[in-house]
PDB file as gemmi writes it, atoms N, CA and C in Angstrom:
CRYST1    1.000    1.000    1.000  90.00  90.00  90.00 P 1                      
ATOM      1  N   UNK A   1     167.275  74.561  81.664  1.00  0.00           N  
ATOM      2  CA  UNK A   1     166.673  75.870  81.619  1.00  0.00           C  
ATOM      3  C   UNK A   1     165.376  75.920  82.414  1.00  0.00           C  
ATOM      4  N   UNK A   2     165.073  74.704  83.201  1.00  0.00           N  
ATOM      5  CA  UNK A   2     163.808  75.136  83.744  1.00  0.00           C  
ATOM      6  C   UNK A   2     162.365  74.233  83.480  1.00  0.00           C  
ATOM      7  N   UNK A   3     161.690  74.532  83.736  1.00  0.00           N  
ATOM      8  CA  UNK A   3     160.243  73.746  83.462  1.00  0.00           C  
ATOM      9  C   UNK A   3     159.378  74.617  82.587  1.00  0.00           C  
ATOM     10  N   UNK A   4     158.307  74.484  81.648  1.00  0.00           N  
ATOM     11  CA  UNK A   4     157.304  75.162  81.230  1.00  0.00           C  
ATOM     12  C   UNK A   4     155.592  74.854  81.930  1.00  0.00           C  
ATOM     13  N   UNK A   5     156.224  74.087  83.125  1.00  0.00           N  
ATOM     14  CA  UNK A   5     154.868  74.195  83.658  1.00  0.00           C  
ATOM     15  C   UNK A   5     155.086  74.740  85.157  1.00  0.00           C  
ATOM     16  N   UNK A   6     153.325  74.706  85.801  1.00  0.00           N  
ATOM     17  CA  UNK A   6     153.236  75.105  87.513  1.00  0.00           C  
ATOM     18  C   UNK A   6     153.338  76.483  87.407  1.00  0.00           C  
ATOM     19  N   UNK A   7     153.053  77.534  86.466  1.00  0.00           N  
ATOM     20  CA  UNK A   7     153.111  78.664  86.842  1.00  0.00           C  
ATOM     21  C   UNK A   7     151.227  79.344  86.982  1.00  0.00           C  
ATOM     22  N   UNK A   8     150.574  78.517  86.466  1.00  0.00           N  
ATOM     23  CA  UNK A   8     149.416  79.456  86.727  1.00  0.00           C  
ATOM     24  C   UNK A   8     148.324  78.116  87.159  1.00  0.00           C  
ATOM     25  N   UNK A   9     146.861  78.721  87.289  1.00  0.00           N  
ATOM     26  CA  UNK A   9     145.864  77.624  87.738  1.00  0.00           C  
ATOM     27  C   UNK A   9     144.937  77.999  87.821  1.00  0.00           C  
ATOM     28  N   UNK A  10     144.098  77.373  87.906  1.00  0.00           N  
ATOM     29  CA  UNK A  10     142.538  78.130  88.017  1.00  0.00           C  
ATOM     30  C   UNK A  10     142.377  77.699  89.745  1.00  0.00           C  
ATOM     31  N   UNK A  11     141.505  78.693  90.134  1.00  0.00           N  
ATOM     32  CA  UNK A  11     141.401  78.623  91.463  1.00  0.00           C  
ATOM     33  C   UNK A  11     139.294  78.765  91.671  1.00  0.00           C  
ATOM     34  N   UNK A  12     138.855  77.865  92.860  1.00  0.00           N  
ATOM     35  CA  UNK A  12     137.587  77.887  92.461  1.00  0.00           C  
ATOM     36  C   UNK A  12     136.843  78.015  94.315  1.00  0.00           C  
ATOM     37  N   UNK A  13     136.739  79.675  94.494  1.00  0.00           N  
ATOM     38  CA  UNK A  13     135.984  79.448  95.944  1.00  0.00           C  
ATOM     39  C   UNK A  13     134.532  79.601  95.922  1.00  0.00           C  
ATOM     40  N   UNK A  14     134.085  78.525  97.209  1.00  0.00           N  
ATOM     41  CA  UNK A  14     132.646  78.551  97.050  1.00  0.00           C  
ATOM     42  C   UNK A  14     132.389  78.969  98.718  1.00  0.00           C  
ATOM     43  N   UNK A  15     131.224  79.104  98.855  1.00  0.00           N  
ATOM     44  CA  UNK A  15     130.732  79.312 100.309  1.00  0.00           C  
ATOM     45  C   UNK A  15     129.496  80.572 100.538  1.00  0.00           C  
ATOM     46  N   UNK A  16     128.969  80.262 101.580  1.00  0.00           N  
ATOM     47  CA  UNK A  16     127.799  81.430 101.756  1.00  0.00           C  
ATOM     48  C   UNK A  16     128.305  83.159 101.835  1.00  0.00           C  
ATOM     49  N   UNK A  17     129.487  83.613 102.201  1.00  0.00           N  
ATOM     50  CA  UNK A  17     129.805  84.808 102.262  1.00  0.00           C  
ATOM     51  C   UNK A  17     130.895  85.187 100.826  1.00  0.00           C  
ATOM     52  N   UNK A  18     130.916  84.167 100.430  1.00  0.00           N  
ATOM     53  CA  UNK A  18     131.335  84.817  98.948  1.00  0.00           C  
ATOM     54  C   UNK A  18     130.519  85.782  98.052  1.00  0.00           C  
ATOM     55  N   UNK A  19     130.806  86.561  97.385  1.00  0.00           N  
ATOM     56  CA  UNK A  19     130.241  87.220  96.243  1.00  0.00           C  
ATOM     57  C   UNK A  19     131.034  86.573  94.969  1.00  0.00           C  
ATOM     58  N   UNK A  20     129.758  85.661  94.196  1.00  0.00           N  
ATOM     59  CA  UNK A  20     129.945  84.791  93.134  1.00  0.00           C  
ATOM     60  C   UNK A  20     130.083  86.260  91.781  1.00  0.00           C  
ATOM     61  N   UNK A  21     130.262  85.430  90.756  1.00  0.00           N  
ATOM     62  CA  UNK A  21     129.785  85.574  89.295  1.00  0.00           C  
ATOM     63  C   UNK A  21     130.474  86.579  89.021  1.00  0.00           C  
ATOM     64  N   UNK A  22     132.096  86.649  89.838  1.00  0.00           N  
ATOM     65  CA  UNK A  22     132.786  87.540  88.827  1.00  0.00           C  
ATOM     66  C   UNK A  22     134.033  86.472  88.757  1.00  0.00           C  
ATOM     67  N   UNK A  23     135.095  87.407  88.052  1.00  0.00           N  
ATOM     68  CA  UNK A  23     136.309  86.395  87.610  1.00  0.00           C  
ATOM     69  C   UNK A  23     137.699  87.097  87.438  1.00  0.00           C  
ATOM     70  N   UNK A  24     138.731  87.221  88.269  1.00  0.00           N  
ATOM     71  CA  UNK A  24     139.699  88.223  88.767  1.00  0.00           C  
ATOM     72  C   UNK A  24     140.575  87.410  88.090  1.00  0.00           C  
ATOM     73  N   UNK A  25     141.369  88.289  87.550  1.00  0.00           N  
ATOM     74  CA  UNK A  25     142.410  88.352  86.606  1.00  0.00           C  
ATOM     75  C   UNK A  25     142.254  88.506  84.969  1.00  0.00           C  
ATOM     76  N   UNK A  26     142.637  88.190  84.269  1.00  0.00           N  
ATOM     77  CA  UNK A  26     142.233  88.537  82.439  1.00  0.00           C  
ATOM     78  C   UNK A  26     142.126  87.008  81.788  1.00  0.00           C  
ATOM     79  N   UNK A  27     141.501  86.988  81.065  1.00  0.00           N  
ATOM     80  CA  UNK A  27     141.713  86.045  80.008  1.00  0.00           C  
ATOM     81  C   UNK A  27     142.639  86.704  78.854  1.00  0.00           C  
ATOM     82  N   UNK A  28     142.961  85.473  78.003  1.00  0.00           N  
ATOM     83  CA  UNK A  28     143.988  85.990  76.825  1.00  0.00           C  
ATOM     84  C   UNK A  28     142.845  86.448  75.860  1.00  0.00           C  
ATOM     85  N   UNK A  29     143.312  87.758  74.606  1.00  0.00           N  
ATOM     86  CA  UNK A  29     143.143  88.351  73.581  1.00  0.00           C  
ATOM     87  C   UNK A  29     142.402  86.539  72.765  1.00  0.00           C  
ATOM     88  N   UNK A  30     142.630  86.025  72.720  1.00  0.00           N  
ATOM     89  CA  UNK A  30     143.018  84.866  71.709  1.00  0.00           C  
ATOM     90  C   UNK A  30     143.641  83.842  72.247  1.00  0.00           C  
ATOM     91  N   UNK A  31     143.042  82.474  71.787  1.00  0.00           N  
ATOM     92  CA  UNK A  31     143.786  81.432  72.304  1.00  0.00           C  
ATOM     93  C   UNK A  31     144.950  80.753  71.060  1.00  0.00           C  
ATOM     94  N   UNK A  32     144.936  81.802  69.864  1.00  0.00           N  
ATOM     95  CA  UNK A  32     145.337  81.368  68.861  1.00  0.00           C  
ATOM     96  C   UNK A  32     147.297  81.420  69.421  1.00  0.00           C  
ATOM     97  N   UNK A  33     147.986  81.777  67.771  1.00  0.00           N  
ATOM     98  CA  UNK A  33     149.588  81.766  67.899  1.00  0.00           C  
ATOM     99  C   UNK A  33     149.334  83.618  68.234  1.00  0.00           C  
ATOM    100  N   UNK A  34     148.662  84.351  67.808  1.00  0.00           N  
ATOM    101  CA  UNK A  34     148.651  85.593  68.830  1.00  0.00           C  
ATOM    102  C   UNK A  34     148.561  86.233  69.699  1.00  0.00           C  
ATOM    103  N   UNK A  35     147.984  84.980  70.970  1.00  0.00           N  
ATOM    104  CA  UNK A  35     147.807  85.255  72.307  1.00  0.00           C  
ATOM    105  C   UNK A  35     148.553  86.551  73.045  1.00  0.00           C  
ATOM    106  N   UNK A  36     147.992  87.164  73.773  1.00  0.00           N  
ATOM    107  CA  UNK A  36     148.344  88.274  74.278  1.00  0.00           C  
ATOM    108  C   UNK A  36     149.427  87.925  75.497  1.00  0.00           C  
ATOM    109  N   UNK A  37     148.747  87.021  76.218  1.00  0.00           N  
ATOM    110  CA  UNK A  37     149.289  86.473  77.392  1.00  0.00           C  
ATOM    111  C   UNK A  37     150.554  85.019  77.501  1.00  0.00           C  
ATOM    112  N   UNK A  38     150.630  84.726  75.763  1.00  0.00           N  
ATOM    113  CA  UNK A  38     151.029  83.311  75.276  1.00  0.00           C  
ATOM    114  C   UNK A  38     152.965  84.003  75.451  1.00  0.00           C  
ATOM    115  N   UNK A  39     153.623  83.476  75.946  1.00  0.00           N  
ATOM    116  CA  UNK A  39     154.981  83.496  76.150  1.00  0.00           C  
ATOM    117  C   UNK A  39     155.465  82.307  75.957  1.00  0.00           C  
ATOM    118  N   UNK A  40     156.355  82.862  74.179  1.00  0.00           N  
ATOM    119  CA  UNK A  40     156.861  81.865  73.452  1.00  0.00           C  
ATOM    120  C   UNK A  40     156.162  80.751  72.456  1.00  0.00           C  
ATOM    121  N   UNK A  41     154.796  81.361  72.338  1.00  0.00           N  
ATOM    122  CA  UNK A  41     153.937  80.436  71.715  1.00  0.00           C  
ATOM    123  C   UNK A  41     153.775  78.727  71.838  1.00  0.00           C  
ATOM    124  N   UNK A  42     153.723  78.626  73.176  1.00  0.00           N  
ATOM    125  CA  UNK A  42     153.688  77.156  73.329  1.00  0.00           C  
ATOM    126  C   UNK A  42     152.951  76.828  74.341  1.00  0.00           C  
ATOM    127  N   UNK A  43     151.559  77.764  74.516  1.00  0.00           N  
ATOM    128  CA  UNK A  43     150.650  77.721  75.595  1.00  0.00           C  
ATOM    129  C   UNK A  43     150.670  78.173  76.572  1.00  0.00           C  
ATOM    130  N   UNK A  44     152.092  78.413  77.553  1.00  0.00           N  
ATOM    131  CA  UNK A  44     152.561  79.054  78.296  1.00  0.00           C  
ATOM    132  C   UNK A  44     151.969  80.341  78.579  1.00  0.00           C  
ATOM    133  N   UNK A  45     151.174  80.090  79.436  1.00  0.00           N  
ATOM    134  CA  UNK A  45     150.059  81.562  79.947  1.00  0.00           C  
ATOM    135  C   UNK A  45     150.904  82.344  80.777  1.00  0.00           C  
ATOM    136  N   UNK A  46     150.999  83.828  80.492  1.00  0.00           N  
ATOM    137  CA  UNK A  46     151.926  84.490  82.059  1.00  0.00           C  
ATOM    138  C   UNK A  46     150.351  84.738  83.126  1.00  0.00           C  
ATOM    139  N   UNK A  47     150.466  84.873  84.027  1.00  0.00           N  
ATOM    140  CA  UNK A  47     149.318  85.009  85.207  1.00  0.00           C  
ATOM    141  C   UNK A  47     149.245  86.545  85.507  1.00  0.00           C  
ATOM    142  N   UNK A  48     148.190  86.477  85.119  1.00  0.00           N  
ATOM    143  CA  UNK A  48     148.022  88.238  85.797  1.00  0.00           C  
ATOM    144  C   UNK A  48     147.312  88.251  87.157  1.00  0.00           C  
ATOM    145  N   UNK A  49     147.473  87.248  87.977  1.00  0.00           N  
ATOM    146  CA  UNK A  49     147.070  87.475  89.441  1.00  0.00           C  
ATOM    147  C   UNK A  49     148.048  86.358  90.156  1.00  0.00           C  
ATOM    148  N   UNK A  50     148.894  87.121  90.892  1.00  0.00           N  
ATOM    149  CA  UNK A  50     149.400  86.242  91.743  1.00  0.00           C  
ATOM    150  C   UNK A  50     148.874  85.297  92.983  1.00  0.00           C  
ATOM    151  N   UNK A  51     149.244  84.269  93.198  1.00  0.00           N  
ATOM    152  CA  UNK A  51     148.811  83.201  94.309  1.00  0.00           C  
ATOM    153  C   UNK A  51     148.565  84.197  95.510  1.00  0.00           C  
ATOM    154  N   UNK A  52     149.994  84.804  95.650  1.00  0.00           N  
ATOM    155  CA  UNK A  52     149.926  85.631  96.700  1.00  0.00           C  
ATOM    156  C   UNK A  52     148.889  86.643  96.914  1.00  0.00           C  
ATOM    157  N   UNK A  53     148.026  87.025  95.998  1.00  0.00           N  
ATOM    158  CA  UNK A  53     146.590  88.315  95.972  1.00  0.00           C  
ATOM    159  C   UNK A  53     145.713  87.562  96.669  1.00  0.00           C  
ATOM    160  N   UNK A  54     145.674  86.257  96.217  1.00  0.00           N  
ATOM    161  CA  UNK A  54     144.314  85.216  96.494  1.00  0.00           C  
ATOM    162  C   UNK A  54     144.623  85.145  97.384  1.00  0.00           C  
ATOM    163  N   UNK A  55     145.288  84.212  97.980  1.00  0.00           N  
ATOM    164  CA  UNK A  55     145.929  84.693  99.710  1.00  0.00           C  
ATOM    165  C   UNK A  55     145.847  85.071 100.600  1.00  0.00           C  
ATOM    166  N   UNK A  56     146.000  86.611 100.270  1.00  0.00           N  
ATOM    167  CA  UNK A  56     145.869  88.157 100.810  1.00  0.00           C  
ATOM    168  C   UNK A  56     144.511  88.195 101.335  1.00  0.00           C  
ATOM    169  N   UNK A  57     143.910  88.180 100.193  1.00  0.00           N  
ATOM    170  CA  UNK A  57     142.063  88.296 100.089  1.00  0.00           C  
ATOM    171  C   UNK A  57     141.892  87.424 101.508  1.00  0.00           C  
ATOM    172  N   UNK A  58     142.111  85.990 101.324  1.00  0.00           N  
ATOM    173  CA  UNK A  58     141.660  84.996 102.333  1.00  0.00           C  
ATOM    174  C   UNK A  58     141.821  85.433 103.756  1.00  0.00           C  
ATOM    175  N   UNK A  59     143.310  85.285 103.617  1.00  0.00           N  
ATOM    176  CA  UNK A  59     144.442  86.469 104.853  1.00  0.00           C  
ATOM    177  C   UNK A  59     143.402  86.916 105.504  1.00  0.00           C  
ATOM    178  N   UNK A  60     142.918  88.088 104.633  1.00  0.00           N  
ATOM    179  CA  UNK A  60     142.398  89.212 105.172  1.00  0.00           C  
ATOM    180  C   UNK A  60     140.660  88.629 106.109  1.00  0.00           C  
ATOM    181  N   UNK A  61     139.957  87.825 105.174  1.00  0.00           N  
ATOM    182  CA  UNK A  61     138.614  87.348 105.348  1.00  0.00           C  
ATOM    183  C   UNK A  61     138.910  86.503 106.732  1.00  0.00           C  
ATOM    184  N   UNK A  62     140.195  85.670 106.974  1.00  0.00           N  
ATOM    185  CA  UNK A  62     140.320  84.917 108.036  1.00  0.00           C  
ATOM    186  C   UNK A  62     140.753  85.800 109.340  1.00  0.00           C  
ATOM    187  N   UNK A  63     140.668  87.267 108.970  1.00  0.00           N  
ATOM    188  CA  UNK A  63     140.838  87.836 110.339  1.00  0.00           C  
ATOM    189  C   UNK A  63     142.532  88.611 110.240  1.00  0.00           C  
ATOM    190  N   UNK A  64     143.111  88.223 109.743  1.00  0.00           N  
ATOM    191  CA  UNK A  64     144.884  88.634 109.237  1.00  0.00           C  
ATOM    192  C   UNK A  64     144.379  90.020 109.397  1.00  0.00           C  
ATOM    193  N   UNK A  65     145.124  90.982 110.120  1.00  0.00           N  
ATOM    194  CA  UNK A  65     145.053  92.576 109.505  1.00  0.00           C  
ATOM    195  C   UNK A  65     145.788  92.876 108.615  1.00  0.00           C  
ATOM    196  N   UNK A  66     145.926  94.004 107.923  1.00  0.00           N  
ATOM    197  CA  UNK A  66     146.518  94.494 106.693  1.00  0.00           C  
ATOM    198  C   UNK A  66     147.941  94.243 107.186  1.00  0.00           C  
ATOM    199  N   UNK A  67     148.066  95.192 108.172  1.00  0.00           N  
ATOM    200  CA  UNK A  67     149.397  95.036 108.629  1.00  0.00           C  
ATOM    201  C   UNK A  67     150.380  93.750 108.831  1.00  0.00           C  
ATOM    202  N   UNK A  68     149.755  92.826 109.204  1.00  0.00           N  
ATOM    203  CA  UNK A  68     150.484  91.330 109.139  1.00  0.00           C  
ATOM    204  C   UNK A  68     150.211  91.161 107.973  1.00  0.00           C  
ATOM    205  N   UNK A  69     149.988  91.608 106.882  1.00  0.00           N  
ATOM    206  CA  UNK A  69     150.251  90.824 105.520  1.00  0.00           C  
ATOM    207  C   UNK A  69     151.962  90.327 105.269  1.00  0.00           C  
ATOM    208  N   UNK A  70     152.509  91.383 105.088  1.00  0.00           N  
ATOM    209  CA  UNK A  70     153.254  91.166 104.764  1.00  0.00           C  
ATOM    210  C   UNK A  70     154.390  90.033 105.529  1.00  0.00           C  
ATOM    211  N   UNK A  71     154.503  89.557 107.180  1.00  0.00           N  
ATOM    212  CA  UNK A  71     154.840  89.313 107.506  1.00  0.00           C  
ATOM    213  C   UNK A  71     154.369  87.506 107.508  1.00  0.00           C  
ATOM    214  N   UNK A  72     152.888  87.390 106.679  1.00  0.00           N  
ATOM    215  CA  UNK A  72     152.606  86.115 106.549  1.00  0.00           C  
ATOM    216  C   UNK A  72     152.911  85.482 105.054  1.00  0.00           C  
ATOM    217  N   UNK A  73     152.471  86.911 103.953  1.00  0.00           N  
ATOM    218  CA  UNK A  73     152.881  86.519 102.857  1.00  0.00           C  
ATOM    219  C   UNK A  73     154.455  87.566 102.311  1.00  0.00           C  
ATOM    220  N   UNK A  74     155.507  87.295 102.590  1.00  0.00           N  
ATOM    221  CA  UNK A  74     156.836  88.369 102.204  1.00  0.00           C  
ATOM    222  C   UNK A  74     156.761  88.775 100.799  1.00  0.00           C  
ATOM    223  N   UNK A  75     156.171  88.104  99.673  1.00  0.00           N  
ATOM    224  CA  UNK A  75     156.096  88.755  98.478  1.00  0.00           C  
ATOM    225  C   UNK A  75     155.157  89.636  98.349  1.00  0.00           C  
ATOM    226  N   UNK A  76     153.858  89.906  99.124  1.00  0.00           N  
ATOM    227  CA  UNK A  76     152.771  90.607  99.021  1.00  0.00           C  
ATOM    228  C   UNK A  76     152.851  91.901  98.395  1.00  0.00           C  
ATOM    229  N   UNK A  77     154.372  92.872  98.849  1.00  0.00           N  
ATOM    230  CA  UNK A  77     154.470  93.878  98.554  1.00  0.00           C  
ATOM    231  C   UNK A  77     154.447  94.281  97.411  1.00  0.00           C  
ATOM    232  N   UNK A  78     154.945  93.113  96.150  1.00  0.00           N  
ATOM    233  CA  UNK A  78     155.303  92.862  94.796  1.00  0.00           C  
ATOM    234  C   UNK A  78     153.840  93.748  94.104  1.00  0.00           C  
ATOM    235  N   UNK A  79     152.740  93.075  94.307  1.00  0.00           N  
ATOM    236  CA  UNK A  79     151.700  93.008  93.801  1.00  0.00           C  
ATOM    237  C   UNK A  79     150.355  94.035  94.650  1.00  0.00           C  
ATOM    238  N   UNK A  80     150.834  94.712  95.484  1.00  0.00           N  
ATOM    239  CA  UNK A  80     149.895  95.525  96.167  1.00  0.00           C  
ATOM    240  C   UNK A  80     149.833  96.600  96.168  1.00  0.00           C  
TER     241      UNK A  80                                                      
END                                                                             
């Protein structure tokens, strides 16, 4: 049936043209057995920001125009 891991991660950018001290995506309600985000109660976080957003963002900062998004990342459309 699959794996219960590799679906989410913490991601950590640093550098002089960043804008620090915020934090994109949600945390869970609770880290308890009521977790908001907990699928199946066995820690299993669902991700409310895809790899592909972070990406995008970069994509975009490295010069990518909007328009080649999609043609660098094909899921982009999912989430935009």
């Amino acid at each position: 049936n699959g794996t219960d891991h590799a679906w989410g991660g913490n991601h950590i950018i640093m550098g002089g043209a960043v804008r620090g001290g915020q934090v994109f995506g949600q945390y869970p309600d609770t880290l308890g057995p009521l977790n908001n985000l907990d699928l199946g109660g066995r820690g299993r976080l669902v991700p409310t920001t895809s790899v592909d957003e972070y990406y995008a963002e970069l994509a975009l900062w490295f010069g990518i125009s909007p328009g080649q998004l999609e043609s660098v990342l094909p899921n982009i459309l999912n989430f935009y």
